[in-house]
N, C-alpha and C positions, 0 to 999 in steps of 0.2 A: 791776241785773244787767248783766252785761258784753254785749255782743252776740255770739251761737251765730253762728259763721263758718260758710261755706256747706260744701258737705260736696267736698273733691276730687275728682272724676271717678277721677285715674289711684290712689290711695293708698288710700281709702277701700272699694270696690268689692273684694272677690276674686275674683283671676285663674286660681284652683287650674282651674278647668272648662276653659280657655281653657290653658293648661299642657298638662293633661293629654291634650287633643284636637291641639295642634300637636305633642306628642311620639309619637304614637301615628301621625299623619302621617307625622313623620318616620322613624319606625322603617320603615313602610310602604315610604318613597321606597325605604329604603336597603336592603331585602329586593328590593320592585323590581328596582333597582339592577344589583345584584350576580348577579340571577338572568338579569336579562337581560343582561349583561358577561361571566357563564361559559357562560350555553344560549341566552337568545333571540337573541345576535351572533355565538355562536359553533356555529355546529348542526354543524360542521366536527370537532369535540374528541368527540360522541356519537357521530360516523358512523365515527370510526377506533378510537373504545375497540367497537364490534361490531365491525369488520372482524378487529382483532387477537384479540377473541373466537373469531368462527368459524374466522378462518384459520388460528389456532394448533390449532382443535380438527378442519379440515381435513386440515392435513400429520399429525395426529399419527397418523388414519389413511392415508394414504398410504404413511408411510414403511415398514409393513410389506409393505403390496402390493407396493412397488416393490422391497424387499429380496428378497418374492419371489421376483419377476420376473427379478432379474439373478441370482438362482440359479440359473436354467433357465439363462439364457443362456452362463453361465461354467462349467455343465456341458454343453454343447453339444457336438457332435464335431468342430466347425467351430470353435468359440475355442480348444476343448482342443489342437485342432494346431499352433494359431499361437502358444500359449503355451509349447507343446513348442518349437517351432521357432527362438522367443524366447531362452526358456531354454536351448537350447543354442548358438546363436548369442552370445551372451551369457560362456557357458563358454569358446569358443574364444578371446574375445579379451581375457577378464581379467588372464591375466598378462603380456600385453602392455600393457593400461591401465595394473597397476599398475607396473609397471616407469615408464611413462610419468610415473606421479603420481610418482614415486620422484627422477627426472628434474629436473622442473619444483621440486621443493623446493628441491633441490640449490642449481638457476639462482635460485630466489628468495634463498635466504641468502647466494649468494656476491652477487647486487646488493645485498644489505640491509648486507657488511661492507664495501662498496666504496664504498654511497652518501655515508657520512657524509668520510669522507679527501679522494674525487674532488669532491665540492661544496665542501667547503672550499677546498681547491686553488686548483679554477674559482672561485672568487668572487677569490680571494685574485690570481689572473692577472690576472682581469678589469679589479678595480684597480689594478695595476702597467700595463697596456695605456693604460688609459685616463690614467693617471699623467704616462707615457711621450710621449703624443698632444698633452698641454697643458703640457708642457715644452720650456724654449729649447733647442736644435740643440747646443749646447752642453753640456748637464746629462745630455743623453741616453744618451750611451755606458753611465756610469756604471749607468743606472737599468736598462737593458738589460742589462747584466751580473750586475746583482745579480737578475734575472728569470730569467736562462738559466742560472745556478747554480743556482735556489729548482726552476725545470723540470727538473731534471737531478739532482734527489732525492738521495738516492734515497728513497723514500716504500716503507717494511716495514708488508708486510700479512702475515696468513696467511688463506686463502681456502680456503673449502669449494671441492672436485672432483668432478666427475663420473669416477666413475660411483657411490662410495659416499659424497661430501661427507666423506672425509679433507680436513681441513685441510693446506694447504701453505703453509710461507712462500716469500716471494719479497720481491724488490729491486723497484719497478719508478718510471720517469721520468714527468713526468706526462704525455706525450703516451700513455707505457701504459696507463696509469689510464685516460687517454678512451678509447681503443680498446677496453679491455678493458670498459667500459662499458658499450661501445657493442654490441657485440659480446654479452654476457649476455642483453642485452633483443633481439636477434634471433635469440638460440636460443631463449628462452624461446618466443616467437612462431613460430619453428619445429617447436618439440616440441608446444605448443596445435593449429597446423593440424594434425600428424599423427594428433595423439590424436580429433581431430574428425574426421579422415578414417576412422579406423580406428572410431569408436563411429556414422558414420553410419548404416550397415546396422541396430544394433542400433536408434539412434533410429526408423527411419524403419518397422521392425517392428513397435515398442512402439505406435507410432500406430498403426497398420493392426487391431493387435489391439484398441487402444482403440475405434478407430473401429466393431469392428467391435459393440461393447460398444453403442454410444452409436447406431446406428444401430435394432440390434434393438430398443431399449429405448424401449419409448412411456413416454416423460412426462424426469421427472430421475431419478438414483440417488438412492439412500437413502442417501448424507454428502451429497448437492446438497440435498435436504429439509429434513434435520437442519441446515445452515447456515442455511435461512429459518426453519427453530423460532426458533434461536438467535436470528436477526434480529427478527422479531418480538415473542422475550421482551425485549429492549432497545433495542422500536422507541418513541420521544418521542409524544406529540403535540402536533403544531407543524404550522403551513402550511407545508405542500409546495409547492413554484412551481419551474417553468423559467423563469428567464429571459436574453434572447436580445436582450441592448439593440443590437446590429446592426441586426437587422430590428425593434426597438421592441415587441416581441412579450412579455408574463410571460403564464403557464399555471400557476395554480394549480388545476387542473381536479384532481390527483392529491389534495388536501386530503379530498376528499369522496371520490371513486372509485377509493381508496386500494389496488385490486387490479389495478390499469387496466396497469401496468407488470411486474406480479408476474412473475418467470420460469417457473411452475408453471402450467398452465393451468386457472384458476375459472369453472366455471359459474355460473348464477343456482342452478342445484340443489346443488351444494355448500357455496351460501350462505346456503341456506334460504327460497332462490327471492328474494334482495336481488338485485334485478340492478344494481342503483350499482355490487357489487363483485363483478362480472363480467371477465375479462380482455381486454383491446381486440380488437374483431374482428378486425382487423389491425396486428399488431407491428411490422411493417416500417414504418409509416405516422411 
């Protein structure tokens, strides 16, 4: 009889127990893993999906309190007069404005039929000048002549006018073309300051009455709300940080107390007594 070999350790033996307990490990690690890589390192991604919970369900009542609110006040007898005052204020200088806008087109299209001619020109100078400058003493007459002809145009436009942008034609030299250039873009700048002189009063009303909006009104209006709904329904999350590499400084303090900057002022009571996302005791800070 042959001699029975001895039995292998690694062949011989099954490994199925030994499988089955390093795969059950492994699953382990990778549950692990994964739990602690989205919650146990990131506790930052659970504190801003509540924050956008309550705060979205915060503004959503606010926003009629505060629509309320600015009813009372823009039925007031005190806005209602500045809005009277506005509004006619407003009346008196409209057809003055629009004459103004009327103006200002005018000056816009006759620079937009001029630009293209007079830049051509001017380039087309510029290189005979410069042509002119790197030529022998000799060559020059010539080049100069064929220059103060090419200046001496005559260059046919027909140009929008003031006061109804009738087109006119005319002849003109290029030294008219620059002037007249030049000349467009300082009336244009002249008709702006007047129109701004003339709309300051109405400006400087319209705040007064806004101001006086934004003063009575404790907290924001109800479109300032509604833009942080909106913000909120399309807020990421992702680490929040300032940083200030000047002074060497990163602040990701806002990741976690994600109301800390809010423009709406949150209580701990609005948040359901969270005070993480409380708004900073002091904003100017």
């Amino acid at each position: 009889m042959p001699d029975t070999p001895e039995k292998d350790p690694v062949t011989t033996p099954s490994l199925a127990a030994l499988m089955v307990i390093s795969s059950v490990l492994l699953m382990l690690t990778l549950v692990w893993a994964l739990y602690n890589e989205f919650f146990g390192l990131r506790p930052w991604k659970s504190y801003q999906r509540e924050f956008d919970r309550r705060y979205h369900s915060f503004l959503l009542k606010q926003i009629p309190q505060q629509r309320a609110a600015e009813k009372a006040i823009l039925e007031s007898a005190e806005y209602q007069q500045l809005d009277q005052q506005l509004n006619s204020l407003e009346a008196q200088v409209k057809d003055q404005s629009e004459e103004a806008d009327k103006q200002i087109a005018v000056l816009d299209a006759r620079f937009s039929a001029l630009t293209e001619t007079f830049t051509t020109a001017r380039a087309y100078v510029a290189t005979q000048v410069y042509q002119i400058e790197h030529t022998a003493s000799d060559g020059q007459p010539s080049l100069q002549n064929r220059l103060a002809k090419y200046e001496a145009g005559p260059f046919e436009l027909a140009l929008p006018s003031l006061p109804d942008g009738r087109r006119v034609k005319g002849s003109y030299t290029f030294q008219q073309l620059q002037e007249e250039f030049n000349r467009v873009q300082l009336d244009k700048a002249k008709m702006l300051e007047e129109k701004s002189a003339l709309l300051r009063p109405v400006s400087e009303l319209r705040k007064k009455r806004d101001a006086y909006l934004t003063d009575h009104l404790n907290g924001l209006t109800a479109e300032q709300l509604r833009g942080l709904l909106k913000k909120v329904e399309d807020s990421p999350v992702e680490i929040r940080q300032i940083n200030n590499p000047d002074a060497g400084v990163v602040d990701r303090c806002e990741s976690c107390h994600a109301g800390i900057l809010e423009p709406a002022v949150i209580t701990a009571k609005d948040m359901g007594g969270k005070k993480v996302f409380v708004s900073h005791p002091d904003p100017a800070c």
